[in-house]
C-alpha positions in Angstrom: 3.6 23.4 -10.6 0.5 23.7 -13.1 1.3 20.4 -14.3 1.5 18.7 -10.6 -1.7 20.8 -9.9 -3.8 18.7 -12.8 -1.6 15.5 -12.1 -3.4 15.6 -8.3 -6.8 17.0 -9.3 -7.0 14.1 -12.3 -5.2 11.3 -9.8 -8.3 12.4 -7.0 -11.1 12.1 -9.8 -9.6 8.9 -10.2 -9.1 7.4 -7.3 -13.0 8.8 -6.0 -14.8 7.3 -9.3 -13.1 4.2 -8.8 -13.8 4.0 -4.9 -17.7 4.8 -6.0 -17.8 2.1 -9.0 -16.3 -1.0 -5.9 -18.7 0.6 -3.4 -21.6 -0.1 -5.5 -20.3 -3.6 -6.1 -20.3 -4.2 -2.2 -23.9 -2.2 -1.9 -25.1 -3.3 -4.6 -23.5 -6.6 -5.9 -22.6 -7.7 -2.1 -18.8 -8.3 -3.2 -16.7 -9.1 -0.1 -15.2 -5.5 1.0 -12.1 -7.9 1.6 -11.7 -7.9 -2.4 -13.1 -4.3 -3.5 -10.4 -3.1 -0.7 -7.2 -4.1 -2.5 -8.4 -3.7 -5.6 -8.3 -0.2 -4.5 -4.9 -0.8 -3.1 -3.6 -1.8 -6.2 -4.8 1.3 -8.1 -3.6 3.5 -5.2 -0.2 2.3 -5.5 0.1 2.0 -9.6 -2.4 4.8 -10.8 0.2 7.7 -9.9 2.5 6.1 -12.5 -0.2 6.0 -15.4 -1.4 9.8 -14.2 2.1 10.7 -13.8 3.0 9.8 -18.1 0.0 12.1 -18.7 0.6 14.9 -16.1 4.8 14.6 -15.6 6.3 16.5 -13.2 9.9 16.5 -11.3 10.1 14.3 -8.3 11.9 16.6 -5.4 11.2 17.0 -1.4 8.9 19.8 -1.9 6.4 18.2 -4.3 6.8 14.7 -2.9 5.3 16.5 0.5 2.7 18.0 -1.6 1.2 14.9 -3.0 1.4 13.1 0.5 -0.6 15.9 2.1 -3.2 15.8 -1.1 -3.1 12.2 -0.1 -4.1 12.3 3.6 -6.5 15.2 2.7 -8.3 13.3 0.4 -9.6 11.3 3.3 -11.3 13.7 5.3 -14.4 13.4 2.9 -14.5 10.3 4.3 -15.5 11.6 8.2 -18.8 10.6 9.7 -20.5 14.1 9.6 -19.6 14.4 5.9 -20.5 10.4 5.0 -23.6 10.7 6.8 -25.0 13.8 4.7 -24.0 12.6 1.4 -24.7 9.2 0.3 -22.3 9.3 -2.2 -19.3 9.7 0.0 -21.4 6.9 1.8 -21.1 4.5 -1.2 -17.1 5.3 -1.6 -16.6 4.6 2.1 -18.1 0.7 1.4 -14.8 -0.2 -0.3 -12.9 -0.1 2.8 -15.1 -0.7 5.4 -15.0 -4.2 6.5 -17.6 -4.7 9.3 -15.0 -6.6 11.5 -13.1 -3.2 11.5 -15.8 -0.7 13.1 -15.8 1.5 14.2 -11.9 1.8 13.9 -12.2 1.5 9.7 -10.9 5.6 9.3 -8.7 5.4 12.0 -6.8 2.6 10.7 -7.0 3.5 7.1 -6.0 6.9 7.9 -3.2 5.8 10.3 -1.7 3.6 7.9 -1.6 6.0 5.1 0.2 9.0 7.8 2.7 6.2 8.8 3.2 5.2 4.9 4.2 8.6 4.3 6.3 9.1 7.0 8.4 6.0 6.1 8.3 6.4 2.0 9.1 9.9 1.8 12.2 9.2 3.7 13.4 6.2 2.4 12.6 7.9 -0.7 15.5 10.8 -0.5 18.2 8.1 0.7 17.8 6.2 -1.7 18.1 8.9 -4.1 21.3 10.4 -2.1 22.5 7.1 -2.5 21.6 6.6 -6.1 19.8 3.6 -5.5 15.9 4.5 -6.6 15.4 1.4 -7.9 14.6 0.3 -4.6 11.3 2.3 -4.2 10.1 0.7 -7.3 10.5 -2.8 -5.7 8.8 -2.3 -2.3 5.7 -0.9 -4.3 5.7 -4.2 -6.5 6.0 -6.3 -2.8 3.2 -4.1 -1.7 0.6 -3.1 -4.0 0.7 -6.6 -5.2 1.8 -9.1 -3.3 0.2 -7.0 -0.2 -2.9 -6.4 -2.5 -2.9 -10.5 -3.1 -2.8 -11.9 0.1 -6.0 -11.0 1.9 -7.9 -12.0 -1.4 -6.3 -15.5 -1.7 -6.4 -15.9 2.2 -10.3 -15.0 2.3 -10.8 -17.6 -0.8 -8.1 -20.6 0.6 -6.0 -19.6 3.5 -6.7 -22.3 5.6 -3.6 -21.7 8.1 -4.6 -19.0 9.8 -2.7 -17.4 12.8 -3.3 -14.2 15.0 -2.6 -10.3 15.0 -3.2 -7.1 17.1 -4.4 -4.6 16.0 -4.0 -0.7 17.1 -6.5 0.6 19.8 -8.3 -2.5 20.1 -7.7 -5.8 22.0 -9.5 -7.5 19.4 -7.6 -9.4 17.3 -7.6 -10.8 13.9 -6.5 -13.7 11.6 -4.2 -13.6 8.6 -3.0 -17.2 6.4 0.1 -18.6 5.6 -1.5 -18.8 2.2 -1.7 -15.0 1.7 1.4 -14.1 3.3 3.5 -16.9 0.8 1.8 -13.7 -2.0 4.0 -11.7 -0.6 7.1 -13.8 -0.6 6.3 -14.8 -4.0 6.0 -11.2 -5.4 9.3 -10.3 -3.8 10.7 -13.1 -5.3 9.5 -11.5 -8.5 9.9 -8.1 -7.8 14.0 -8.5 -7.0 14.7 -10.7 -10.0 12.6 -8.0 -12.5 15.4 -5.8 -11.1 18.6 -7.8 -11.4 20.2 -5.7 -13.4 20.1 -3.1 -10.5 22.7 -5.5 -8.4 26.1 -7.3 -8.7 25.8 -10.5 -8.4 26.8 -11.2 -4.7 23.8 -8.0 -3.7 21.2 -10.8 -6.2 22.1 -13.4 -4.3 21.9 -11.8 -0.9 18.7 -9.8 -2.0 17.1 -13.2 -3.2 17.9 -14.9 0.3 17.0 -11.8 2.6 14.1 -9.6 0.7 11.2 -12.3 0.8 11.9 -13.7 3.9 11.8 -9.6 5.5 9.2 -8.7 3.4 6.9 -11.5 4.3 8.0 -11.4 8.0 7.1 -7.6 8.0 3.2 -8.5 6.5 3.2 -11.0 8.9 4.1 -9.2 12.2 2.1 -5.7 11.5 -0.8 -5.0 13.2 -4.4 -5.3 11.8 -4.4 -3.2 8.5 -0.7 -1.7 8.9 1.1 -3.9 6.4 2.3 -1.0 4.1 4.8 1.1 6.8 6.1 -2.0 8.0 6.7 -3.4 4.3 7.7 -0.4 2.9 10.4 0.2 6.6 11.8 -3.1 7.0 12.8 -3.9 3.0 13.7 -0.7 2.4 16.3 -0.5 5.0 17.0 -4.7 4.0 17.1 -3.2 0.1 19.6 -0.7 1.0 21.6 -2.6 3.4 22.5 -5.0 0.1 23.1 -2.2 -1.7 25.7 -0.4 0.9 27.5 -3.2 2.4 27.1 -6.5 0.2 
């Protein structure tokens, strides 16, 4: 427990220095929040792993539910009574707040990260029931980076643009082919740099199915969900293949 305890406390110093460095670059260095966002995606998804070879501790129900709740807690420094006293929360808030989100920016961002957790922590113990973890690993690569890629490279050249919804709004908002084909590519990627975690027939199937449901479920979520659709749809495609193929 002690070693979970400083794995948390160093993961939130972390996580908070890093969301103050990007905020400055928008405030300061007016970087598009479109970029400092998923760089902070990316290091939300891989810095447990780094903190984790530091601070180890075992993986079970109990401490998984632990870190999810330190996770969503985190957040509340981020409320409007608290950002609006302390301009340093202020500066951290920047990163995520993309002015064509307000005022729904915490809602959405906390929203997301409940319904990530509610879909991850589950898919998490079946796959470990059904001895097939290697599955989690690959939805994180589809997600932290091929997620993490496509709103970068659709800002810079997506130039096929379609239309989502998003929750608790009417407005809606554009995404590109260009960044979605990230995510297909990653997947692509992701599957084959675990090959050696299927037969044959499951790579072929998983090669055929995984990018096209991956990129679907980016495609298809509303306005800043992408990670509980990603992380729902390939799991259950992931373990399908493993189960039946």
């Amino acid at each position: 427990m002690q070693n979970l305890v400083s794995n948390q406390l160093l993961e939130f110093i972390f996580i908070h220095l890093l969301a103050l460095c990007l905020g400055l670059m928008v405030v300061r260095l007016n970087v598009k929040v479109n970029y400092t966002r998923k760089i902070n995606h990316f290091f939300v998804f891989f810095s447990p792993y780094l903190i984790k070879s530091i601070f180890p501790f075992q993986e079970t129900l109990q401490t998984q539910l632990i870190v999810a709740g330190v996770g969503l807690a985190t957040l509340a420094i981020y409320l409007k009574p608290i950002r609006a006293r302390l301009r340093i929360v202020c500066l951290m808030f920047a990163v995520f707040d993309r002015p064509e989100d307000r005022p729904h920016t915490l809602k959405w961002l906390f929203t997301q990260y409940l319904a990530t957790y509610a879909v991850a922590v589950p898919l998490w113990l079946v796959c470990n029931k059904l001895g097939h973890t290697e599955a989690i690993p690959i939805i994180i690569l589809i997600n932290a980076i091929g997620d993490g890629l496509a709103e970068p490279i659709g800002v810079k050249w997506g130039k096929n643009k379609y239309k989502v919804k998003a929750l608790f709004s009417q407005q809606t908002y554009t995404r590109s082919w260009q960044g979605s084909a990230c995510v297909f590519v990653v997947a692509v990627l992701a599957v084959l740099s675990y090959q050696s975690s299927f037969t044959t027939p499951q790579l072929v199937v998983a090669l055929l199915t995984v990018p096209i449901t991956a990129t679907l479920a980016e495609a298809k979520s509303p306005h800043t969900w992408d990670s509980p659709f990603i992380f729902l749809f390939t799991g259950i495609n992931l373990l399908l293949i493993y189960q039946l193929v």
